[in-house]
N, C-alpha and C positions, 0 to 999 in steps of 0.2 A: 504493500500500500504506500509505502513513505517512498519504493522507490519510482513507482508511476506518479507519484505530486511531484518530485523533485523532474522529472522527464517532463512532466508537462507542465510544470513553471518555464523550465528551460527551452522548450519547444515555445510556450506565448513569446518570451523576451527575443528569440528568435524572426520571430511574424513581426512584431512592433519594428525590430530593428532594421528587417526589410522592407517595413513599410517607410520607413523615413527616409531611408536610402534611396527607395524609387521615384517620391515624390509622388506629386497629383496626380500620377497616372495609374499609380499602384491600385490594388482594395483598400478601399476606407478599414477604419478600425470597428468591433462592432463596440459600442457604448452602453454598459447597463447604468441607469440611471434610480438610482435609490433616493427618493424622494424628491419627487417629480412637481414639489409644489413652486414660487415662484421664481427660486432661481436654477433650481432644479429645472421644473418645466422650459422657462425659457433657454436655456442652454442648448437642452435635448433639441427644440425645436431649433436652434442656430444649425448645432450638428448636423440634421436632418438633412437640410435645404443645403446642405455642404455635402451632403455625398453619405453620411457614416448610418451606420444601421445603427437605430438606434432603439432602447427597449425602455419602457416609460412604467417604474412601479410608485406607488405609495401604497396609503391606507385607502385610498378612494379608487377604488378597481376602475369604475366606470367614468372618471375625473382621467385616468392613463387612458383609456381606450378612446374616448375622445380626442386626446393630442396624438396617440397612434394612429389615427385616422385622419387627423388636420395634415399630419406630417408625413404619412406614410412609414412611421417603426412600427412598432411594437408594443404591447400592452403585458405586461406579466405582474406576480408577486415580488415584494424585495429578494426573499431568494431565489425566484428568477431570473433576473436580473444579474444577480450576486456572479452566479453560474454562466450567465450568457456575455456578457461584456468580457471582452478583451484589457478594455479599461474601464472604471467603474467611476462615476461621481457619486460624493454620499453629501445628499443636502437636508439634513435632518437637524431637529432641535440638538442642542449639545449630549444633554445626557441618553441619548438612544445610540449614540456612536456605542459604547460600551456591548448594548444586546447585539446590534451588529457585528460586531469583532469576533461574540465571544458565537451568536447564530450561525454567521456565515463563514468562520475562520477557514474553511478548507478552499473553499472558494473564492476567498481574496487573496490566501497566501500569495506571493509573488506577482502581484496584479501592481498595473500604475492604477494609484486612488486617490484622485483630488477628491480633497476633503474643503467644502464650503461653510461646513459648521461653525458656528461662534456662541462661547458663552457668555451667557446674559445673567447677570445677579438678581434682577428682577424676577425671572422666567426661573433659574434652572439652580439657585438656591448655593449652597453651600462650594459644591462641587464646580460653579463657575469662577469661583473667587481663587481656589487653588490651582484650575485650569490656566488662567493670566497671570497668577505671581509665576508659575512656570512658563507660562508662554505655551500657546495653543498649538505653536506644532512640535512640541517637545509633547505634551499631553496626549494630542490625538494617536500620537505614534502608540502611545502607550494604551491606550484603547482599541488598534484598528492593529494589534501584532504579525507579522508578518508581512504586511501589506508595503511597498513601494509609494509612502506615501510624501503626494505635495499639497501642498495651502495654495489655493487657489478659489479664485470670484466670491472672497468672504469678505472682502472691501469695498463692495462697490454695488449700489443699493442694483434692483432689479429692474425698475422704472427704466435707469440709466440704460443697463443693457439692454429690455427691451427698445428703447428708442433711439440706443446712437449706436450702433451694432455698423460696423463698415462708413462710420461714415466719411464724409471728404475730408482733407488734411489731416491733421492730427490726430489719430485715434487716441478711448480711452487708455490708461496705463492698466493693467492687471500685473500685481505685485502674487513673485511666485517663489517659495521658498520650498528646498527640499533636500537631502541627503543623497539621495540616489541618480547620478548625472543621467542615468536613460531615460529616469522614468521623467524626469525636466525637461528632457528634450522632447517628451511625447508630449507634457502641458503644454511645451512653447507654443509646439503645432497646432492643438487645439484651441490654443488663446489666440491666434492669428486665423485659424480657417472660422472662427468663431466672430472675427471682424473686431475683434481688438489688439493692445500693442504689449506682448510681453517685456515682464520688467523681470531681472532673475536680481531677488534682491538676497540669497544665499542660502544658507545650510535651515535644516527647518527649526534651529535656537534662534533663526534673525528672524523667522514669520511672524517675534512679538512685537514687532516695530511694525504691523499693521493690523493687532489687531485690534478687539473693540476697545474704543477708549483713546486711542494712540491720535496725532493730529492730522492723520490723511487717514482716518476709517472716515469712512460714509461720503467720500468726494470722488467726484468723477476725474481726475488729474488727468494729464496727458504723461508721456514717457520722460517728458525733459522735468515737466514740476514735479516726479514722482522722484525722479534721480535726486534733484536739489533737495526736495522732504529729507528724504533717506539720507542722505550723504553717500549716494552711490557713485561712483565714476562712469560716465560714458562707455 
């Protein structure tokens, strides 16, 4: 058993990495989408209309099957989903990342997982206040084990990306933090066929310099005001 996970980790990273290599003309990736509500759903739908098969779960079956139908993917449960994506977004309130980790673990291992989650002291109580004194991608890793995981589109409200997706000059900045250079390089992709301007602002201990609470959460920036925020270089 550990030795076909470990063959078919090794076999996905393998597709992702010729998929980058061939460029646009390759097969898209397929996309499970675990929580398909609004930035979730919007995303999936960017995907879509960009070429990637993509599979639409929440709690609301018939809420996915609807954007499976606008978009042309797919309508499944979260571990549908979990299982069918090549690469997986998880856009769920904070404290559900944990049942996913521990629900889907054999089916994320070695998956790219951008994670959109952010915790809210309001909303998610105790467990978000210890999530930010660590920083959220130090934290999520630790929720989502195994997983090839980066921070991504948890900066940048949903409004925005529904409405300024590709637009002319400037695109917005998506600030993307992660540990593992392949699975970054799969984000970049998707934050660019997605109609925005990847920012790689580094390892996932810097993902706490955007999130909630920090002074570029909730701004739609471009690439050059995301760089000066941060103190990143060009």
């Amino acid at each position: 058993m550990l030795r076909s996970r470990i063959l078919g980790a090794v076999a996905a990273m393998l597709v992702l990495a010729s998929q980058l290599a061939c460029g646009a003309d390759a097969p898209k990736m397929k996309i499970g989408v675990i929580g398909s509500g609004r930035i979730g759903g919007t995303l999936g739908e960017l995907w879509a209309k960009a070429g990637y098969d993509v599979m639409f779960s929440s709690l609301d079956i018939e809420h996915d099957r609807q954007l499976a139908a606008k978009t042309g993917g797919k309508a499944g449960t979260p571990a549908q989903a979990a299982s069918f994506g090549e690469v997986l977004l998880v856009s769920v309130p904070y404290p559900a990342l944990e049942q996913i980790g521990r629900d889907y673990a054999a089916s994320i291992k070695g998956k790219v997982v951008l994670d959109t989650s952010n915790p809210i002291e309001s909303r998610d109580g105790k467990m978000a206040v210890a999530a930010r004194e660590k920083g959220t991608g130090v934290a999520s890793a630790e929720l989502l084990p195994g997983a090839r995981l980066v921070r991504a589109f948890n900066s940048v409200g949903y409004g925005k990306l529904q409405a300024e997706h590709h637009r002319e000059g400037e695109r917005i900045a998506i600030p993307l933090a992660a540990d593992d250079k392949g699975a970054l390089d799969v984000a970049v992709q998707l934050v660019k066929d997605a109609g925005f301007e990847p920012v790689v602002v580094g390892g996932l201990a810097r993902a706490k310099s955007f999130d909630v609470g920090t002074p570029v959460f909730g701004k739609a920036l471009t690439a050059a005001e995301l760089r000066k925020a941060l103190d990143i270089a060009q």
